[in-house]
C-alpha positions as CSV (number, residue, x, y, z in Angstrom):
1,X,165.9,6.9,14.5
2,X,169.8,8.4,13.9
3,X,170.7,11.0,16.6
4,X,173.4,12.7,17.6
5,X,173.8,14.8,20.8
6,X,176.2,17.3,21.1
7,X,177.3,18.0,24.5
8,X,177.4,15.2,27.2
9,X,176.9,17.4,30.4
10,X,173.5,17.1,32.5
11,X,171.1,17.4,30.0
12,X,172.9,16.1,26.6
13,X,173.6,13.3,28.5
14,X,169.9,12.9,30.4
15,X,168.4,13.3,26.4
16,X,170.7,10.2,25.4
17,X,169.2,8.3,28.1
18,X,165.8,9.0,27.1
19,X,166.1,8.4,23.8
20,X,168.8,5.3,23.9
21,X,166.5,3.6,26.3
22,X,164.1,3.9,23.7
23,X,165.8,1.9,21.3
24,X,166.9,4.8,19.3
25,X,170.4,4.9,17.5
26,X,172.3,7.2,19.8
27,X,175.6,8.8,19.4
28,X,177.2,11.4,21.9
29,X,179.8,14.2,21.2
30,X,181.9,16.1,23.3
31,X,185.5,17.7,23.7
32,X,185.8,16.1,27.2
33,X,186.5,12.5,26.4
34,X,185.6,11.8,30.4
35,X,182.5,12.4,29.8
36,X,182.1,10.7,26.4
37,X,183.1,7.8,27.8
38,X,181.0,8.2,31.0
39,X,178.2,8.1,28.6
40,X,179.1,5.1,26.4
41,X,179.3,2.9,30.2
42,X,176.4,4.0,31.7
43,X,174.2,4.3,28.2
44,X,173.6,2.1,25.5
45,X,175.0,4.8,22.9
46,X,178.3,5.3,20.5
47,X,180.5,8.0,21.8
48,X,183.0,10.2,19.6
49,X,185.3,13.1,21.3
50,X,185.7,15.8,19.9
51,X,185.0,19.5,18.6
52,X,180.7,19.2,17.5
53,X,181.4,21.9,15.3
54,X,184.1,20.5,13.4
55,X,183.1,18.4,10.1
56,X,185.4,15.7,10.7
57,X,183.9,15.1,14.0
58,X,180.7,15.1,12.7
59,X,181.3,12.5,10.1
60,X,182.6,10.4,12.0
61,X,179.4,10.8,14.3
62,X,177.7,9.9,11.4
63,X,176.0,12.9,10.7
64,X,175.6,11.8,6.6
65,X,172.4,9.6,7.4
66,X,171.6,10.9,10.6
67,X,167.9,12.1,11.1
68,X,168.7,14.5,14.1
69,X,171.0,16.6,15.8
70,X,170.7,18.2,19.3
71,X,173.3,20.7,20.0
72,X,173.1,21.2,23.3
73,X,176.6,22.3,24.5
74,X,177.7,24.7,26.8
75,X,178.6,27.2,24.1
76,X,175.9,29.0,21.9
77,X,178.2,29.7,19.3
78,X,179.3,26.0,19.2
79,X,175.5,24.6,19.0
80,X,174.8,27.3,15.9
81,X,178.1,26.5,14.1
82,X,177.1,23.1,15.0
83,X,173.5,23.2,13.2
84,X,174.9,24.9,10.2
85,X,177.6,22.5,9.6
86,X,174.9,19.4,9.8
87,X,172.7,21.6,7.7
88,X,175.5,23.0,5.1
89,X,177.2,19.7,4.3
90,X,175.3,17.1,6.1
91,X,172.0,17.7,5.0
92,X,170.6,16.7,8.6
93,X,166.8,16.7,8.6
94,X,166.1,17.8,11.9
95,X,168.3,20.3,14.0
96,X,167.6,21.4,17.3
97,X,170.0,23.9,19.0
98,X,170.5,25.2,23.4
99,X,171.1,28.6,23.1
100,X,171.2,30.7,26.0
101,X,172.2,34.7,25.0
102,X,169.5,37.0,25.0
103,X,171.0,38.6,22.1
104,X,170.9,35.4,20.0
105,X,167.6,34.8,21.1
106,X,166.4,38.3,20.2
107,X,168.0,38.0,16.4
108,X,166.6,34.7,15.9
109,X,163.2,35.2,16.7
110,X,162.9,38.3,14.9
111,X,161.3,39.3,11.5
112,X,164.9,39.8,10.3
113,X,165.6,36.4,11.1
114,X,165.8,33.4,8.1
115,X,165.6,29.8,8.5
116,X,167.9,29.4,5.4
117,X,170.6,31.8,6.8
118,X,170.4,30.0,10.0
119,X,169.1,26.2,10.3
120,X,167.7,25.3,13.4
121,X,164.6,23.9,13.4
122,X,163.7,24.1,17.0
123,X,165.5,27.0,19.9
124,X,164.9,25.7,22.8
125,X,166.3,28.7,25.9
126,X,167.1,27.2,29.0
127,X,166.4,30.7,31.1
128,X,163.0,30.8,29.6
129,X,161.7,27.5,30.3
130,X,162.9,28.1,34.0
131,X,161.2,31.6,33.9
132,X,158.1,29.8,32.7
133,X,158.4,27.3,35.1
134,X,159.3,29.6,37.7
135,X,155.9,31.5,37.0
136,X,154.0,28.2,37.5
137,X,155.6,27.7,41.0
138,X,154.4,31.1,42.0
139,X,150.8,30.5,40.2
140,X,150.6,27.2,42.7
141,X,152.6,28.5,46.1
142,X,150.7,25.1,47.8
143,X,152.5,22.9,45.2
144,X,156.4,22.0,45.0
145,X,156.1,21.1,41.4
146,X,153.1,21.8,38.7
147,X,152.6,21.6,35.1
148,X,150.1,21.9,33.5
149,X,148.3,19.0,30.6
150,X,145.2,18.6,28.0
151,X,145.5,22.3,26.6
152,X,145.3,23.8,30.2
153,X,142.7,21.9,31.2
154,X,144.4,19.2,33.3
155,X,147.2,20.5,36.2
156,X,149.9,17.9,37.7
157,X,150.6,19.1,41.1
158,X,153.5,18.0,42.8
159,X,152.4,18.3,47.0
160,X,155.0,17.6,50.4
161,X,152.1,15.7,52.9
162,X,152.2,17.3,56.3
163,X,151.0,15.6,59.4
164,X,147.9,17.3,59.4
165,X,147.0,16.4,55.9
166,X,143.2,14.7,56.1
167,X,144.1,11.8,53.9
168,X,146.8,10.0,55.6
169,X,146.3,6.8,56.6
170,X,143.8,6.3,53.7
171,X,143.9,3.5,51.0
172,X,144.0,5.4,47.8
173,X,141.0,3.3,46.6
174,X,138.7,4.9,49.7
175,X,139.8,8.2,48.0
176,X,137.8,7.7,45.3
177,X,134.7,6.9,47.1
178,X,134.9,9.4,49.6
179,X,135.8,12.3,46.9
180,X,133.7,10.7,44.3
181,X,133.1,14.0,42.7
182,X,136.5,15.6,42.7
183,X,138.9,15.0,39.5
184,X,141.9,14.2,42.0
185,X,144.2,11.2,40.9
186,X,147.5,10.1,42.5
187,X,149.8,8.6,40.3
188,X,153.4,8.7,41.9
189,X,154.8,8.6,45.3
190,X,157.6,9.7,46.3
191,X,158.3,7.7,50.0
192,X,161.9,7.9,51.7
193,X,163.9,9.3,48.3
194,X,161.8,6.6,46.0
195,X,159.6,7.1,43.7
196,X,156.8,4.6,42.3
197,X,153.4,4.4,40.9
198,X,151.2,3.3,43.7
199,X,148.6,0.5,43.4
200,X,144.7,1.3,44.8
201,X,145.6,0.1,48.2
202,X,148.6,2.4,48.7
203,X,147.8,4.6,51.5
204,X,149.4,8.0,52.1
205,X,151.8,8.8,54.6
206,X,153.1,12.3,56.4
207,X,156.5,12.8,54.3
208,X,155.0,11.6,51.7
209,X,155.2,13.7,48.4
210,X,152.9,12.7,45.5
211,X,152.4,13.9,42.5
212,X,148.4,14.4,41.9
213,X,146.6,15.1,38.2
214,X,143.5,17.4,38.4
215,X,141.1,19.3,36.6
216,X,142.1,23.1,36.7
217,X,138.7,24.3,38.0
218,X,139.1,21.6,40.8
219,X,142.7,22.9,42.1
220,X,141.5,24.6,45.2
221,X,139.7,21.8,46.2
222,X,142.1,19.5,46.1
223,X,144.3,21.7,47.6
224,X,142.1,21.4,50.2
225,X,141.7,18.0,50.3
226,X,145.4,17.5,50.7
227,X,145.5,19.7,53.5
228,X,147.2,22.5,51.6
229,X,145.5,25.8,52.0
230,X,146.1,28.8,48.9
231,X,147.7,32.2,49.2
232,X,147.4,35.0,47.1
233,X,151.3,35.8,46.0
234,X,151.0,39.9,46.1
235,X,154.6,40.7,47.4
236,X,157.4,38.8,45.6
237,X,161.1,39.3,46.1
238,X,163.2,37.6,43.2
239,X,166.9,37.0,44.4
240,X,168.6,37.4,41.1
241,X,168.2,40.2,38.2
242,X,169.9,38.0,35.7
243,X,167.5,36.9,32.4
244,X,165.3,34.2,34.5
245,X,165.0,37.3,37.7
246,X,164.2,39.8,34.7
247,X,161.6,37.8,32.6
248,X,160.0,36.4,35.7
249,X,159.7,39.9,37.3
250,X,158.6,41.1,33.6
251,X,156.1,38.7,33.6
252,X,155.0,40.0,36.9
253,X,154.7,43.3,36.1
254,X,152.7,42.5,32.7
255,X,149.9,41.1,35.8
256,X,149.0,44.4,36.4
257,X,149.6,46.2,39.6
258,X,148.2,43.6,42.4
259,X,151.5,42.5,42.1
260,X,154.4,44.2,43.8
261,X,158.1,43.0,43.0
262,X,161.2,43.4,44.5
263,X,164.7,42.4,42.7
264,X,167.7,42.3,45.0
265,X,170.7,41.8,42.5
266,X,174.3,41.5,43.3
267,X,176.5,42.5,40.7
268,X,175.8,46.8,39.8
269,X,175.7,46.5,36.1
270,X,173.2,43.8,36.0
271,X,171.3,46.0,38.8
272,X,171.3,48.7,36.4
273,X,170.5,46.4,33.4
274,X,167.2,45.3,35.3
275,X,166.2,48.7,36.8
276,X,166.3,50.5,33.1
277,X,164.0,47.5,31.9
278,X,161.5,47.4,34.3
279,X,158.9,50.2,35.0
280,X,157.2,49.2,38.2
281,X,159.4,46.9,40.3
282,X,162.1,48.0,42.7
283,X,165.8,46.9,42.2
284,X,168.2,46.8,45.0
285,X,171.7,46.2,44.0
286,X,173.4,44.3,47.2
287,X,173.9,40.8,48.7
288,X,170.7,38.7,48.8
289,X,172.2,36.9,51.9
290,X,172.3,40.2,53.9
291,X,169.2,40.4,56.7
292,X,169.4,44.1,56.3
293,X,168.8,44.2,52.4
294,X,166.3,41.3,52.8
295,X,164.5,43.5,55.5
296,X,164.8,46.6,53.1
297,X,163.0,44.5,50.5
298,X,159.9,43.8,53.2
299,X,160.8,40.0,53.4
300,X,158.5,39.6,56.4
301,X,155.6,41.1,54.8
302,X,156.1,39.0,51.5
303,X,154.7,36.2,50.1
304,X,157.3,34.6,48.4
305,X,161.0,34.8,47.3
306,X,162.3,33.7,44.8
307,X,166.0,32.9,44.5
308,X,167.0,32.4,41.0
309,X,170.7,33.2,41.0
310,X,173.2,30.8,38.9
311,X,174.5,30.0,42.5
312,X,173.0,26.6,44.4
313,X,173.9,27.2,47.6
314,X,173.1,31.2,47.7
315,X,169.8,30.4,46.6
316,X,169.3,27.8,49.7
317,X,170.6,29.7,52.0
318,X,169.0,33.4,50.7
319,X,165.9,31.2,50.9
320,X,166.7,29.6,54.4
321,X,167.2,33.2,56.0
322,X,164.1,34.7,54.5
323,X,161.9,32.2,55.9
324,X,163.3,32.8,59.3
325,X,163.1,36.5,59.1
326,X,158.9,35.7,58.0
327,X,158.4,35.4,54.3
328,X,155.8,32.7,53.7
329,X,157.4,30.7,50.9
330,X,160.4,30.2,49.3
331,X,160.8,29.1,45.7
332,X,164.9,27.8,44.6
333,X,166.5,27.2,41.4
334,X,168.7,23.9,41.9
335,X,171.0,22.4,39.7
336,X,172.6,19.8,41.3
337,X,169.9,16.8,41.9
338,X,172.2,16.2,45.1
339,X,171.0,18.9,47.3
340,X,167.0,18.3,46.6
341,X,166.5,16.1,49.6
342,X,168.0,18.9,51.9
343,X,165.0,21.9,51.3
344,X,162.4,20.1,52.9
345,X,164.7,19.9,56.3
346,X,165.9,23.0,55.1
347,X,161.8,24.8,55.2
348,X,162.5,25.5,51.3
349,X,158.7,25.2,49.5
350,X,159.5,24.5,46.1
351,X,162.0,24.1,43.9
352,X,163.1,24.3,40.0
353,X,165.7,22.0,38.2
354,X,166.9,24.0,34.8
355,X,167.8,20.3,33.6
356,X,164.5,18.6,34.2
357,X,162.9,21.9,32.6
358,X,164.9,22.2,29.5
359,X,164.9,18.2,29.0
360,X,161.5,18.0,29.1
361,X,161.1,21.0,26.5
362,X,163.5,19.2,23.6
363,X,161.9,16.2,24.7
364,X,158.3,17.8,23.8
365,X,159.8,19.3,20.8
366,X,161.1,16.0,19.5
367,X,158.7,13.8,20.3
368,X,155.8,14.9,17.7
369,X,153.6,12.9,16.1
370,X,150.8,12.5,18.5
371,X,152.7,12.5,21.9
372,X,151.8,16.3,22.5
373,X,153.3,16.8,25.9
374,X,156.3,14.8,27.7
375,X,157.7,16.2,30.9
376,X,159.7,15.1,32.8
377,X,159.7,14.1,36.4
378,X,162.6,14.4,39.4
379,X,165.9,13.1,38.5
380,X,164.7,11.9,35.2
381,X,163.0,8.8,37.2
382,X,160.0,9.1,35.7
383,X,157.7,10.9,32.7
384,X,154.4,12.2,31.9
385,X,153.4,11.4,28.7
386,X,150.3,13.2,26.6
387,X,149.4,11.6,23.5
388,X,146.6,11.2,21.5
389,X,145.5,7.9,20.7
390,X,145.7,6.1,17.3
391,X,143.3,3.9,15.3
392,X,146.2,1.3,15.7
393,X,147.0,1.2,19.2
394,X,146.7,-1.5,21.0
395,X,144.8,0.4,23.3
396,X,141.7,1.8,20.9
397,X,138.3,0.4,21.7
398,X,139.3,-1.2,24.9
399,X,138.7,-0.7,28.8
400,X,140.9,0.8,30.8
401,X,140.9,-2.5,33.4
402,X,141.9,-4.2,30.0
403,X,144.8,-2.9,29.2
404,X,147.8,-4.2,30.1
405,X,149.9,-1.4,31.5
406,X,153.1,-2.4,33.5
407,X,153.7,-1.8,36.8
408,X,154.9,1.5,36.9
409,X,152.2,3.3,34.7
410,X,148.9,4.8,36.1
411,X,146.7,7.2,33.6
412,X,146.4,10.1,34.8
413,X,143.7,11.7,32.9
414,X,141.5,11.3,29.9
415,X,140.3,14.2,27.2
416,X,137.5,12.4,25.3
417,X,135.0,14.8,23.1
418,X,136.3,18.0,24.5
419,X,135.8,16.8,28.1
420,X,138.3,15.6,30.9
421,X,137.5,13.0,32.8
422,X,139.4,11.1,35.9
423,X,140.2,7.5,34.7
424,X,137.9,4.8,35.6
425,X,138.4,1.2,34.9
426,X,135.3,1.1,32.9
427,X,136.1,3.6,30.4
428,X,136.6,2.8,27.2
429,X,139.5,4.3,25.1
430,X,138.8,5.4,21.2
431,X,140.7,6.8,18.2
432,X,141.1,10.3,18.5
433,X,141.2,10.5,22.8
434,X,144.5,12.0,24.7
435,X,145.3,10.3,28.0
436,X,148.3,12.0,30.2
437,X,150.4,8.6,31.7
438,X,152.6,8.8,34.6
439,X,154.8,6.0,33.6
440,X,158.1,5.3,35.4
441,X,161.7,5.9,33.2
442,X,162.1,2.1,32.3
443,X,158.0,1.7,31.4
444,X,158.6,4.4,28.7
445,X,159.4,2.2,25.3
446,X,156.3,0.1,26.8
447,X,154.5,2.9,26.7
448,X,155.1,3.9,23.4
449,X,154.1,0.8,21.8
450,X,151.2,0.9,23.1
451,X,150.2,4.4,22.3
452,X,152.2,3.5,19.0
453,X,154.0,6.9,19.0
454,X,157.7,6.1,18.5
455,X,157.5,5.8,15.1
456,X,157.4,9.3,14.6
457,X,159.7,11.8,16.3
458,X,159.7,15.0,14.1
């Protein structure tokens, strides 16, 4: 497959990886010819500099036979002209488009909207995928990361082991035995800043985080199991009124009233902005980093904060001081992968990466066919792949313990018949079946020969 991606800042440039590394035809545009060229030595893709918008750029991008386009520039205008130009003169199949404006957002999901006045085939909103990723966080407070698999019936829970934990020590084949009934099944490790798929001897250790697939009804329970215990999130504060604060405190509100929200927003108009929106939740307009307005906002009496603000280090340190001043958990929004390994020194719970969110979500989006869900794990170092299998694979009609998987792929569940079942080396895989596969960044183009799904993107 042709594509080009527009835009070769964190995520353009995390999408070429993914998709060059796949074998894919690959082709990166930008205006900053650093990072053009910072792509074409680190990937295996063709680089051209240059306005995406402009036509002459395009051709010589190759947009006449190219299959697909991913604007995903720092510009919204830029990533619409962008579509319409591959559309209008190109003829691009396949058009996918970052756009981040409310306003746009509103217009183009709208009944007045019209695919043939505007070509983009796929939207994909950064603030809403954090906002929905941000809802999941709260949902889990016992989990750093969660998502959730096999049409909601399957959750991947992302959990930091304590010392206290009850497994530690334990080869992760006893786990099986002793919890024989429980869906729980660890397929990554993260151990001293590395992450890797462990084999059935790996045991657990405190610092440890792993990354555990279960059944939704069995949650609790292997919250439990894992030494994390569930709280009830009835007092929020959300550090941040901007579009991700105000659809995550929206979304809040729509729970009905066991839920009661506080927004602490900086700048007044914004304030304003949220305080007309919202009905039930209380907007102080101030500095989130002040103890006073954080003890006018009851942060010792809530739950959780949440510090969403397009600011790294106000959110780490907003997040730092309400712990200390007795909020239970604290939920950031990070951009830069660098400062992840400081929030668990730092007492900080959970946190959300707008990149990983918004790569996994064009990732899903391109990826159809029968991979139904891709997301995608830490720094990009790793994916979790659902697909459904086909009469073709390599894998149909055959054991689990049969198949040759590389190193760095564990299944992590399996949705056979309408039920989901924890993976056992003596189940057999048919037609029709959807496994969710932890498989490390470099296992992926394995991966999809087996499962035979990178034929068909779109």
């Amino acid at each position: 497959m042709k594509v080009i991606i527009c835009g070769a800042g964190q995520v353009g440039w995390q999408i070429a990886r993914h998709l060059s590394g796949e074998r894919n035809d690959v082709t990166v545009v930008d205006n900053n010819a650093e990072l053009v060229r910072r792509a074409m030595d680190t990937l295996e893709v063709q680089g051209v500099a240059g306005f995406a918008s402009y036509p002459d750029v395009l051709k010589a991008a190759g947009a006449s036979d190219a299959d697909m386009i991913i604007a995903a520039t720092h510009s919204d205008e830029v990533n619409m002209v962008t579509c319409q130009i591959a559309h209008s003169i190109f003829s691009v199949p396949r058009k996918v488009a970052r756009l981040r404006s409310k306003s746009y957002l509103d217009a183009i999901y709208s009944d007045l909207y019209r695919r043939d006045h505007m070509p983009i085939d796929v939207v994909i909103s950064p603030e809403k995928e954090v906002a929905a990723a941000a809802l999941q966080r709260l949902a889990a407070p016992a989990a750093f990361d969660t998502e959730s698999f096999l049409n909601g019936k399957s959750q991947l829970l992302g959990l930091q082991l304590d010392a206290d934990c009850p497994v530690l020590n334990t080869p992760l084949r006893q786990l099986t035995d002793l919890f024989s009934t429980l869906s729980a099944n660890v397929v990554g490790v993260r151990r001293k800043g590395t992450l890797f798929a462990p084999v059935p001897n790996d045991q657990l250790f405190a610092g440890d985080q792993v990354y555990v697939f279960t059944n939704s009804e069995d949650v609790a329970r292997t919250l439990e199991v894992f030494g994390k215990v569930q709280h009830k999130q009835d007092r929020v504060v959300i550090l941040g009124g901007g579009n991700v604060g105000l659809a995550v405190a929206l979304a809040l509100e729509a729970k009905g009233r066991t839920v009661r929200t506080k927004v602490i927003e900086r700048d007044r108009a914004i304030a304003e902005k949220a305080a007309d929106t919202l009905e039930r939740t209380i907007v102080l307009n101030g500095d989130g980093l002040s103890p006073e307005l954080l003890e006018e906002a009851g942060i010792d009496r809530s739950d959780a904060i949440l510090c969403v603000t397009d600011d790294d280090k106000t959110n780490l340190l907003a997040a730092v001081r309400a712990k200390g001043l007795g909020c239970k958990m604290a939920i950031c929004l990070v951009n830069d992968p660098s400062l992840v390994p400081l929030l668990a020194p730092m007492g900080i719970d959970a946190y959300i990466n707008p990149r990983s969110t918004t790569v996994s979500s064009i990732l899903r989006h391109i990826r159809h066919g029968r991979v139904r869900e891709v997301y995608s794990i830490g720094d990009a170092e790793a994916e979790v792949i659902e697909a459904q299998v086909l009469s073709t694979s390599p894998i149909s009609g055959r054991a689990l313990r049969d198949i040759e998987f590389p190193e760095g792929v564990l299944v992590g569940a399996v949705l056979s018949k309408g039920v989901v079942s924890r993976p056992e080396g003596s189940m057999r895989i048919e037609e029709g079946d959807v496994l969710t596969i932890f498989t490390m960044a470099a296992d992926v183009p394995e991966v999809e020969r087996l499962l035979q799904v990178s034929i068909d993107f779109f």
